[in-house]
Every structure is written in structure tokens, then in C-alpha cells.
N, C-alpha and C positions, 0 to 999 in steps of 0.2 A: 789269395788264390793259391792253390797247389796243385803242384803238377806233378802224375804218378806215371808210372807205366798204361795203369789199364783205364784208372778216371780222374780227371779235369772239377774242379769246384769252381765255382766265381759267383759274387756277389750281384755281379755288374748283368740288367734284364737285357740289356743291347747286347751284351757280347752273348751272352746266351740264347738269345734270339738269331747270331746271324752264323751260334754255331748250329744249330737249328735247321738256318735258310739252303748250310750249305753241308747238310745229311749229316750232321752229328747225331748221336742217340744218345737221348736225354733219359736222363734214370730216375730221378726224383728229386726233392727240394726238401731242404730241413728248412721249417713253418716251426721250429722253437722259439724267435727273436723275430715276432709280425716287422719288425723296422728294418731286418737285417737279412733275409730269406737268403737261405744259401742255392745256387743250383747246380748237381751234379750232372758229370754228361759221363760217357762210357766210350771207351778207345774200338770203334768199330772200323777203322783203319781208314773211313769217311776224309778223315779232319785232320790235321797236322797241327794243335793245337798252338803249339806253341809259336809257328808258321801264323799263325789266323792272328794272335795276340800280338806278336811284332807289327804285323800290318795294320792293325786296327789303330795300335798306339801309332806308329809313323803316321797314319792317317794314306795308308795305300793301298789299302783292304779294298777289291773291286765284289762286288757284290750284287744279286740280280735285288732291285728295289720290292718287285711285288712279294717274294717270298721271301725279304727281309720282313716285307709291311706286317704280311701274315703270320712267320714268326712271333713279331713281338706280340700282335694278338694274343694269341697262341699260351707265350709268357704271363700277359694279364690274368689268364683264364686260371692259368695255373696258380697266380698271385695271390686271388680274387676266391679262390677255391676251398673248399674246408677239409 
């Protein structure tokens, strides 16, 4: 993962899913490495990245469940996508 000023990458479909749930803006996905899919998001001032990433790892990240659910959908599609 690297963290910039203006975008965020991560490997991880869950954390990109619940940046996602909780109004990040997703910019696209390097699909070079089908095993390794990268996902970028973009600093629209939504998301406090690094804020979201400490919580998630602590395991205190509160989150609304259905539009976690439907993010990671969301992820798949884009996975699953050509």
C-alpha cells in the first residue's frame, strides 16, 4: 500500500470495498497481475485514509454493514470485469 497526497492503492478487496462504503472515489485498478489486482482510490477529502487503515487493522473501524455488503459487490464486479 502507498499513501500519497491525492491517491491511496491497496491490494486488500475489503478495505477497498469499505473505502468505497464510506464515499471514497475509486479511480481504477491495475488488472496487469489477474492474482494481484491493484485498487486505486483518489483523495476527494471523503476519506481520511490513513484514519480508515489504522481502524480497520485495530479492528475499530465501525462501518454501516449493508453498504459495506454492496461495496464489496461492487469490488467483485470490477474484479470479474475485462
Amino acid at each position: 500500500m502507498k499513501n500519497k497526497r491525492e491517491d491511496f492503492e491497496t491490494k486488500d478487496i475489503y478495505l477497498s470495498a469499505i473505502f468505497i462504503a464510506l464515499g471514497g472515489f475509486y479511480s481504477h485498478a491495475d488488472k496487469s497481475d489477474p492474482r494481484h489486482q491493484i485498487f486505486y482510490f483518489r483523495d476527494n477529502g471523503n476519506v481520511n485514509f490513513d484514519e480508515v487503515v489504522s481502524e480497520y487493522v485495530m479492528g475499530t473501524l465501525v462501518i454501516n454493514a449493508a453498504a459495506f455488503k454492496e461495496s464489496i459487490q461492487r469490488m467483485k464486479s470490477v474484479i470479474h470485469s475485462y
